[in-house]
C-alpha positions in Angstrom: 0.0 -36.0 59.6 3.3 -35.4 59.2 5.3 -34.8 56.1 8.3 -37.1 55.3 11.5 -35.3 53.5 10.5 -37.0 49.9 6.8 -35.1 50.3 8.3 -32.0 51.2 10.1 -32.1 48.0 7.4 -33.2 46.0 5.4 -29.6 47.5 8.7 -27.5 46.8 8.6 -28.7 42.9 4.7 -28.2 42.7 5.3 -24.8 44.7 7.7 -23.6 41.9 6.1 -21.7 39.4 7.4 -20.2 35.7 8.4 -16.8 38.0 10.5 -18.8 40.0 12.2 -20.6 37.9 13.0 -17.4 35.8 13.9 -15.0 39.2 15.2 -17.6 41.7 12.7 -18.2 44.8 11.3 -15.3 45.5 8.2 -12.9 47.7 6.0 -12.6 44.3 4.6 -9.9 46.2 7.9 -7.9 46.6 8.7 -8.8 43.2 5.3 -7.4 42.3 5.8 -4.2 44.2 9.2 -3.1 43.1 8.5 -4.3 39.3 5.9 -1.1 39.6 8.0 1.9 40.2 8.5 5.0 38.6 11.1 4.3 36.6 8.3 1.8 34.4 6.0 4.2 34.3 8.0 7.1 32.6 8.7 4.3 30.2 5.5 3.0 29.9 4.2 6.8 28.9 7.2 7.8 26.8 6.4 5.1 24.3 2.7 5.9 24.5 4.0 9.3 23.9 6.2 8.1 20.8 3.1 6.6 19.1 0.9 9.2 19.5 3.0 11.7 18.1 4.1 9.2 14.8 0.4 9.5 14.3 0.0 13.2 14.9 3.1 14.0 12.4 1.6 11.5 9.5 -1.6 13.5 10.0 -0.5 16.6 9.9 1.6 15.8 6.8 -0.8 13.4 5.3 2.1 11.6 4.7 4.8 8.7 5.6 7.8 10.7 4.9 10.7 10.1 7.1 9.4 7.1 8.6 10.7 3.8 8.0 8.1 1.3 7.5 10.3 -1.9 8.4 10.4 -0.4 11.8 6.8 -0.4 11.9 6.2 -3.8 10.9 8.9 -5.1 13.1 6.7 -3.4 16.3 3.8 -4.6 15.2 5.7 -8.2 15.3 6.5 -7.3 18.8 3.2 -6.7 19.8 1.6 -9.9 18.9 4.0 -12.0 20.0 4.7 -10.4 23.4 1.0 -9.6 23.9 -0.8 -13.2 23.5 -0.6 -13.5 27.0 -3.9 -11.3 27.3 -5.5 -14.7 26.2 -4.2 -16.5 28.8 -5.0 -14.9 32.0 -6.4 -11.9 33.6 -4.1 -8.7 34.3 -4.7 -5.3 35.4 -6.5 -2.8 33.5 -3.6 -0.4 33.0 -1.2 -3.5 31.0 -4.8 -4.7 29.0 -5.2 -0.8 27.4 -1.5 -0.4 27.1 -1.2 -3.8 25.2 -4.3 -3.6 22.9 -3.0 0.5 22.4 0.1 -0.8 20.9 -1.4 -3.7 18.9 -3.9 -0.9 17.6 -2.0 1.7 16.8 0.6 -0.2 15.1 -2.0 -1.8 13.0 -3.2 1.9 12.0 0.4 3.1 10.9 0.6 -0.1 8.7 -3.0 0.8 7.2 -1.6 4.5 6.9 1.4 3.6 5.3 -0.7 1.5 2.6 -3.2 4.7 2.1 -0.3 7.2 1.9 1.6 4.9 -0.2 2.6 7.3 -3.2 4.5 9.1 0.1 6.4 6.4 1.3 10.0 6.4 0.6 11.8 2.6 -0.1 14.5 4.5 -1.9 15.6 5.0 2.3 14.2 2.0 3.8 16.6 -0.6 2.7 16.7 -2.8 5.8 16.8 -6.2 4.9 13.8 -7.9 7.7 14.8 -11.5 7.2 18.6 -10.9 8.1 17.1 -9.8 11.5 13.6 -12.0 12.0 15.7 -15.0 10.9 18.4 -14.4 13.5 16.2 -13.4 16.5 13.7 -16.3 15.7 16.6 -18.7 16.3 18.0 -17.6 19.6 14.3 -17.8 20.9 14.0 -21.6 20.7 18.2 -21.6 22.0 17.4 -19.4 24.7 14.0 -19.8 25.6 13.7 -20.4 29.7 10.2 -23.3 29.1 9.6 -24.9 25.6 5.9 -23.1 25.1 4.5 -21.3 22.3 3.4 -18.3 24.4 6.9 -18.4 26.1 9.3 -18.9 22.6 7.4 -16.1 21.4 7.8 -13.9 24.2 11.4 -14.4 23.8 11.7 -13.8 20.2 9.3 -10.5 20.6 12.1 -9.2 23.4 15.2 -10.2 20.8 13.3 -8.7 18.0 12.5 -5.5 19.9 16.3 -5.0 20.5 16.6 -4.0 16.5 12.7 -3.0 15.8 14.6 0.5 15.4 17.4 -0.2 13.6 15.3 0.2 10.0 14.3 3.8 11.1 17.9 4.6 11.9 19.4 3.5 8.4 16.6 5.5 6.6 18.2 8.5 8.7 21.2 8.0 7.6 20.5 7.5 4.7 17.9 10.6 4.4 20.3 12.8 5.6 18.4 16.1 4.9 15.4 15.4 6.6 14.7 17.1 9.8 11.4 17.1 10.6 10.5 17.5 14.2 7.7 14.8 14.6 10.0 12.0 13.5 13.2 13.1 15.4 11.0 13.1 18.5 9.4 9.9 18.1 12.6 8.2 17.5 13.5 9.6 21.0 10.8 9.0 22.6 10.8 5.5 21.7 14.8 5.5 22.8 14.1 7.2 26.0 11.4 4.2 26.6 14.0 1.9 26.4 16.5 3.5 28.6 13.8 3.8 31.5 13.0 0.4 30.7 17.4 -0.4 31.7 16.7 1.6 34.8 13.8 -0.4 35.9 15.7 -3.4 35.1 18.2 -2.1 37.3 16.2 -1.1 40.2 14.7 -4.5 40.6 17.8 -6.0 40.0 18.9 -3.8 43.6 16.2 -5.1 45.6 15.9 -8.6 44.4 19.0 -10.2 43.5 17.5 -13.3 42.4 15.7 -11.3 39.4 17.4 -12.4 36.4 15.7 -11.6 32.6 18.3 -12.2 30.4 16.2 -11.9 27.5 15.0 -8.7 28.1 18.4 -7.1 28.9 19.9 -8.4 25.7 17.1 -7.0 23.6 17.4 -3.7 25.6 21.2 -3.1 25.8 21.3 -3.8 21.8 18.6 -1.1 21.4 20.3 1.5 23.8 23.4 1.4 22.2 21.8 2.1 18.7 20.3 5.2 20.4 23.0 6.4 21.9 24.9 6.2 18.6 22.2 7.6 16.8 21.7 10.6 19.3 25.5 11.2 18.9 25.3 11.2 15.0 22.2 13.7 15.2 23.5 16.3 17.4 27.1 15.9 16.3 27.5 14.5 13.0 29.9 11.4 14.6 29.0 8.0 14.8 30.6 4.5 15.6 28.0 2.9 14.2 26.8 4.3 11.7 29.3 3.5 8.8 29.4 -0.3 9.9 25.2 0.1 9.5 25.4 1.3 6.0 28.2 -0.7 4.8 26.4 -3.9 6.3 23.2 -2.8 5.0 24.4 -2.4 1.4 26.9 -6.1 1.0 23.1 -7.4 2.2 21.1 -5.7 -0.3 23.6 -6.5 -3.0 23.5 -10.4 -2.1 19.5 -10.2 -2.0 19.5 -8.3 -5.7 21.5 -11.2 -6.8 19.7 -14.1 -5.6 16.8 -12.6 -6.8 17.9 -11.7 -10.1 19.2 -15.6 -10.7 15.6 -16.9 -9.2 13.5 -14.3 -10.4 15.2 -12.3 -13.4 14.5 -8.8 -11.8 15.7 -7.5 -8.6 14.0 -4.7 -6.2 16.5 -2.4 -6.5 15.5 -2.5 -10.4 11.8 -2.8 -9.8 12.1 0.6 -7.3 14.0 2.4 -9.7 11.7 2.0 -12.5 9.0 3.2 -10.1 10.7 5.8 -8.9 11.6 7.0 -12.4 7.9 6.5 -13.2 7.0 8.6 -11.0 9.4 11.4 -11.8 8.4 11.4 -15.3 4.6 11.8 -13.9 5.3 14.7 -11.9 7.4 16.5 -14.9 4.7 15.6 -16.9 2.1 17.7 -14.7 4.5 20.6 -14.3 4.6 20.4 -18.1 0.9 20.6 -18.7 -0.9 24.2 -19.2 -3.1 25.6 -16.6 -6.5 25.0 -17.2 -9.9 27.3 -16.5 -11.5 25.6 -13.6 
């Protein structure tokens, strides 16, 4: 039988998947093929690489010093938004132990982070989450390419990813004698992800014109550039960004101790300093005591 123009259509539309609409028509084959290339890969296994040795370093130490853990919370964010999608169809075995590896692991830091507690440093980790979340959570309904749960939170897990590291960077600046080699090289490992990531974006871009993820390339442009800056600061004591950071990061603070004080008569800039200052006066106290016979 044949197939009048207005059934022809009527297949096109019905022939147009989510893939389509987000890359043009397209060979999901080709696309397939060139979105696995090697470029993804040394991504892929740099940020395995990152997490495995954030874990090493707070073993070793038996301790969370140096490591921010806003930046933590906001991966694990990313994680369980980006990753729902293991619920909703089958995939390859190499993205189902990559996904549940990051959800895991970034579940154990947290858990680490709340056994190592007396270790942790908030006088350093003064990111302010909401001023990002709020933000990011926003321009994935705007921007969102189909009006899904699984798909707004895909797009807010790619925005949020964009500044997941931006925490871990103001606790370096603001930690400015630390130096410890486990932390430095999981900040760039994680950085180094993300710029393999840009060249894979780029290389499919080359073959397939029609690819287009704007989200993605937002989130990974805004994390670059805090790299790069950050790498420049590290190895040569300049930064662009790094005075705007601090400066932003302290007018925020200063708003949030205010609101809280008028709402809640104490701020957490007092309520850290009185702990901190507890825990001085423990410590002297120790020092203080005579040595016992054991």
């Amino acid at each position: 039988m044949g197939e009048t123009p207005e059934t022809v259509v009527k297949t096109a539309a019905v022939a147009m998947d989510s893939m389509d609409k987000l890359h043009g028509t397209t060979n999901f084959a080709n696309f397939t093929a060139y979105s696995w290339n090697v470029f993804r890969y040394v991504g892929d296994y740099l940020h395995l690489t990152g997490i495995i040795v954030l874990l090493m370093t707070i073993a070793k130490n038996q301790s969370v010093a140096g490591i921010s853990r806003s930046t933590q919370f906001m991966y694990f964010l990313v994680f369980v938004t980006r990753y729902l999608d293991l619920f909703d169809h089958s995939q390859t075995a190499y993205l189902v132990f990559f996904k549940l590896t990051y959800i895991g692991t970034s579940i154990i830091v947290l858990v680490l982070f709340n056994q190592l507690d007396k270790t942790y440093e908030r006088r350093h980790d003064t990111c302010n989450l909401a001023v990002i979340i709020l933000p990011c959570a926003t321009a994935a309904v705007l921007l969102t390419n189909e009006y899904s749960v699984l798909e707004i939170l895909w797009t807010f897990s790619e925005f949020i990813e964009g500044f997941a590291m931006v925490p871990q960077y103001i606790f370096c600046y603001r930690d400015k004698g630390s130096r410890d080699w486990g932390t430095s090289l999981y900040v760039v490992s994680l950085g180094g992800y993300r710029v393999f990531y840009a060249l894979n974006w780029i290389y499919k871009k080359i073959q397939m014109p029609h690819y287009s993820d704007i989200q993605s390339w937002i989130g990974g442009i805004i994390e670059i550039m805090f790299f790069v800056d950050f790498l420049n600061y590290r190895f040569t004591g300049n930064s662009m960004l790094r005075s705007m950071v601090l400066t932003v990061d302290t007018k925020i603070n200063e708003i949030s101790d205010k609101v809280e004080m008028k709402v809640l008569g104490s701020s957490s800039s007092m309520r850290m300093e009185t702990e901190g200052g507890e825990m001085r006066r423990r410590r002297r106290a120790e020092e203080e005591r005579p040595m016992e016979d054991v």
